[in-house]
Backbone as a ProteinNet text record, in pm:
[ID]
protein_1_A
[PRIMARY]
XXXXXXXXXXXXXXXXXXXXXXXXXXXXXXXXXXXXXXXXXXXXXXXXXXXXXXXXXXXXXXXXXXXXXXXXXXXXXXXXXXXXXXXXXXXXXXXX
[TERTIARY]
-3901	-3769.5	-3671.4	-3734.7	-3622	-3613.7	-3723	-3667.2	-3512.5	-3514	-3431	-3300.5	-3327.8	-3154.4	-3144.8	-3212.5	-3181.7	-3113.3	-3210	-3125.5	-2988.4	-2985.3	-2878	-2755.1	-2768.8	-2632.8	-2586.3	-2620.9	-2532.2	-2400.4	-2485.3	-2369.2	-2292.3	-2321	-2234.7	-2095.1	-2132	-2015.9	-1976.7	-2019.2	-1961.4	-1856.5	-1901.2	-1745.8	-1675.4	-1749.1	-1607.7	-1503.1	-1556.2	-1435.5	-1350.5	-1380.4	-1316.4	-1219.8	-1270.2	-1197.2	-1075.1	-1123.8	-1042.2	-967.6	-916.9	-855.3	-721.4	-688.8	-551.4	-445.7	-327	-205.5	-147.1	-183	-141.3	-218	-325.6	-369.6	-365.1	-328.4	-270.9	-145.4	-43.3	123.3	135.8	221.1	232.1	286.8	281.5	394.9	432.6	581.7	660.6	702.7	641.3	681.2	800.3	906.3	1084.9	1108.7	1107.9	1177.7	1130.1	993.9	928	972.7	964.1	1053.1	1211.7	1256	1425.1	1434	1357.4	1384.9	1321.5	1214.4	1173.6	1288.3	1308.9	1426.5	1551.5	1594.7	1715.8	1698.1	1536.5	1540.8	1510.2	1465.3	1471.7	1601.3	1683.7	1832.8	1897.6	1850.5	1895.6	1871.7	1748.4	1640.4	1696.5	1650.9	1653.2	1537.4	1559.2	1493.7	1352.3	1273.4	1113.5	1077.3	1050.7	980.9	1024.5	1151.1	1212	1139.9	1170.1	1141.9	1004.1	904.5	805.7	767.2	821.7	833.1	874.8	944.1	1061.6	915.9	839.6	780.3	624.4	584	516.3	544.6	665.4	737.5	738.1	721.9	736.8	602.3	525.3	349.2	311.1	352.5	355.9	371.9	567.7	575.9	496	425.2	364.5	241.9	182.4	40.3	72.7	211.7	253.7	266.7	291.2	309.1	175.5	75.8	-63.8	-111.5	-68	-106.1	-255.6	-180.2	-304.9	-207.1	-158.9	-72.7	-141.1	-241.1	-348.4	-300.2	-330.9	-326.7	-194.6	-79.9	26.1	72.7	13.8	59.9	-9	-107	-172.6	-3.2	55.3	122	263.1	311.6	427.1	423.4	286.2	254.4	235.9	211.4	189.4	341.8	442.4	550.2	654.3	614.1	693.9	673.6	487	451.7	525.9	538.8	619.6	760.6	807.9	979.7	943.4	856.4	862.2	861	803.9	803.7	672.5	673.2	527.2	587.4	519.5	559.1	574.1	495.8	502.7	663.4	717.5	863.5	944.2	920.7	1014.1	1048.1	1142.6	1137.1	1117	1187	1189.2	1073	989.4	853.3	756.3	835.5	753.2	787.9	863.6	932	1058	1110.3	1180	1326.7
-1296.1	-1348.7	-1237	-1142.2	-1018.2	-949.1	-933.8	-870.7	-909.4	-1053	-1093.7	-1073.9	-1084.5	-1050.8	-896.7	-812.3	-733	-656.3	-728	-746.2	-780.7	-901.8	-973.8	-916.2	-827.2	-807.8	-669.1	-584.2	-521.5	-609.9	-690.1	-713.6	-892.8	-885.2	-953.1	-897.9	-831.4	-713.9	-661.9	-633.8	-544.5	-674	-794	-915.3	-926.9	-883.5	-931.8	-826.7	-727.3	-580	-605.2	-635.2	-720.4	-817.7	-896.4	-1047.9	-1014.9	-877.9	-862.9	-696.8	-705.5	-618.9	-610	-454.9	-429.9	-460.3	-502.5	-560	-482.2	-345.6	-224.1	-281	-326.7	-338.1	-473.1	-512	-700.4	-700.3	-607.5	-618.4	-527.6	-603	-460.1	-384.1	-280.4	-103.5	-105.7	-50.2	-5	127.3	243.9	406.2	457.9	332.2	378	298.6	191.6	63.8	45.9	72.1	47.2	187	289.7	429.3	429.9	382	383.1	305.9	160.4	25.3	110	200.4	205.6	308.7	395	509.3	438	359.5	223.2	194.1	109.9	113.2	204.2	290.3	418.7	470.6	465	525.1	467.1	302.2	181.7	160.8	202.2	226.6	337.3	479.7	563.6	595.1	753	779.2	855.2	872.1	921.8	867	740.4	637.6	712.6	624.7	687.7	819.9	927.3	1028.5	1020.9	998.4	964.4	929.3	797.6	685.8	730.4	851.3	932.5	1043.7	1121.3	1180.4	1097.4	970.9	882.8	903.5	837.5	788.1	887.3	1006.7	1142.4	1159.1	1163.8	1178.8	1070.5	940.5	835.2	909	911.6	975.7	1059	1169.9	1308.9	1198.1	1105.4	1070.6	981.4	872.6	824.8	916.8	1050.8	1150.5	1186.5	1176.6	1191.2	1092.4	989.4	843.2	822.5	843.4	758.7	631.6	545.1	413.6	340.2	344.3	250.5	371.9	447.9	570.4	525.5	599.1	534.6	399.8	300.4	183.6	212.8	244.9	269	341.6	450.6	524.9	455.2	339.5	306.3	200.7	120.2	39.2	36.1	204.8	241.3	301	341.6	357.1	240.8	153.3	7.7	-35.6	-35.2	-76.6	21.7	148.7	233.9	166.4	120.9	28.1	-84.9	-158.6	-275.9	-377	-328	-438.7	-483.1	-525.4	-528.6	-519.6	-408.9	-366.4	-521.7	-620	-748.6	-791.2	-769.5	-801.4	-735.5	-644.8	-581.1	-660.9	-723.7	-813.2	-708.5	-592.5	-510.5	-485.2	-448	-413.8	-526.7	-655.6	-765.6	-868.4	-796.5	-817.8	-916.6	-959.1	-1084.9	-953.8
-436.4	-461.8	-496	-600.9	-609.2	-533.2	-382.6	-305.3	-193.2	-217	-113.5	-203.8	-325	-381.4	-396.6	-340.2	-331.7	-209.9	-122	16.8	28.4	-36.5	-4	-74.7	-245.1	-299.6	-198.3	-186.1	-62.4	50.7	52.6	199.8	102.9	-24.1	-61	-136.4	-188.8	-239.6	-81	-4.2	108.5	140.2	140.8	181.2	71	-59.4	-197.7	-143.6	-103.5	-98.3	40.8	175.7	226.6	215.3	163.5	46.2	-36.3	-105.5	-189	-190.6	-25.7	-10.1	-28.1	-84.3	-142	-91.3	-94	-21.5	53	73	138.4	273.5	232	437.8	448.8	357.2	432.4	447.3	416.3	482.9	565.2	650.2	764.3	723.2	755.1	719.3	879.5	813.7	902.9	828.1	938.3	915.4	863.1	950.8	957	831.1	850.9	783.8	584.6	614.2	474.7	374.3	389	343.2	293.1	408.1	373.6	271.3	297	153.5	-14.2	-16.9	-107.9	-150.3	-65.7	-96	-200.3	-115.2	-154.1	-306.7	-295.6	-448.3	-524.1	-494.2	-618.9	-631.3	-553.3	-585.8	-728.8	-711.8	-759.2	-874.5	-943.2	-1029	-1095.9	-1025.2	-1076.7	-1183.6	-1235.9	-1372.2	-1300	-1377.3	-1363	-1290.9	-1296.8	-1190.7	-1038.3	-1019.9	-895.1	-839	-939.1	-868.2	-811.7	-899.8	-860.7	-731.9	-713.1	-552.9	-502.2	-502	-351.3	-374	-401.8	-367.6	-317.2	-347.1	-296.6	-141.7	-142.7	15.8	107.8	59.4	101	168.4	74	151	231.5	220.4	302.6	455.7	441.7	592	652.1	589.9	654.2	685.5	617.8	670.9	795.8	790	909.5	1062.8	1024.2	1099.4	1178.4	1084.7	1137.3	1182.8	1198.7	1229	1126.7	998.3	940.2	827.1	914.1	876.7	773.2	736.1	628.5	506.5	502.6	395.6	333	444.6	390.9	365.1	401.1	360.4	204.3	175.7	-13.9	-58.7	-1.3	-54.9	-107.1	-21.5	-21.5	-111.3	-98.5	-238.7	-341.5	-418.3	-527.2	-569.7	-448.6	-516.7	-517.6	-425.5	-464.6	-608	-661.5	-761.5	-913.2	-857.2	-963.2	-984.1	-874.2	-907.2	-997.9	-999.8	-1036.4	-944.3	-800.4	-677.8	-614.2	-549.9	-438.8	-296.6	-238.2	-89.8	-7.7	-71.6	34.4	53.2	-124.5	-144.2	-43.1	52	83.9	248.4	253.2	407.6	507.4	563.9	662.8	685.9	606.9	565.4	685	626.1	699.3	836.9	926	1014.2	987.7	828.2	797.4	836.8
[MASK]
++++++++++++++++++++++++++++++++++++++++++++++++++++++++++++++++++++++++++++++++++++++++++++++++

């Protein structure tokens, strides 16, 4: 019997992490569109934070550049999350 739950917790955690994947790869990113909005609100904002999220948005682009779009979608969500937003909030972001 403990062998089969041993079997089995591998590939049950392998679907919780699936399941409970970060909102960076469940919203789409847009390279152009998702950058400028976070830019917008850090202007808006301002302070530490801001700066912060403008150098976020910054490494975003260079990894968009490399086409690694998942990376940067983590990047643009952690500096949305530095504003006080969630990248989902951002309509352009989400074709709205």
């Amino acid at each position: 019997m403990f062998n089969r739950l041993f079997a089995i917790a591998p590939i049950a955690l392998a679907v919780a992490g699936i399941v409970a994947a970060p909102a960076a790869a469940r919203t789409k990113v847009s390279c152009t569109e998702t950058p400028a909005q976070i830019r917008t609100l850090a202007q808006a904002k301002g302070g530490e934070d801001a700066t912060k999220a403008i150098h976020l948005v910054a490494t975003g682009e260079k990894l968009c550049a490399a086409d690694a779009k998942f990376e940067a979608g983590k990047k643009f969500a952690a500096a949305a999350k530095l504003l006080g937003t969630e990248l989902a909030a951002l309509p352009a972001a989400n074709g709205q």
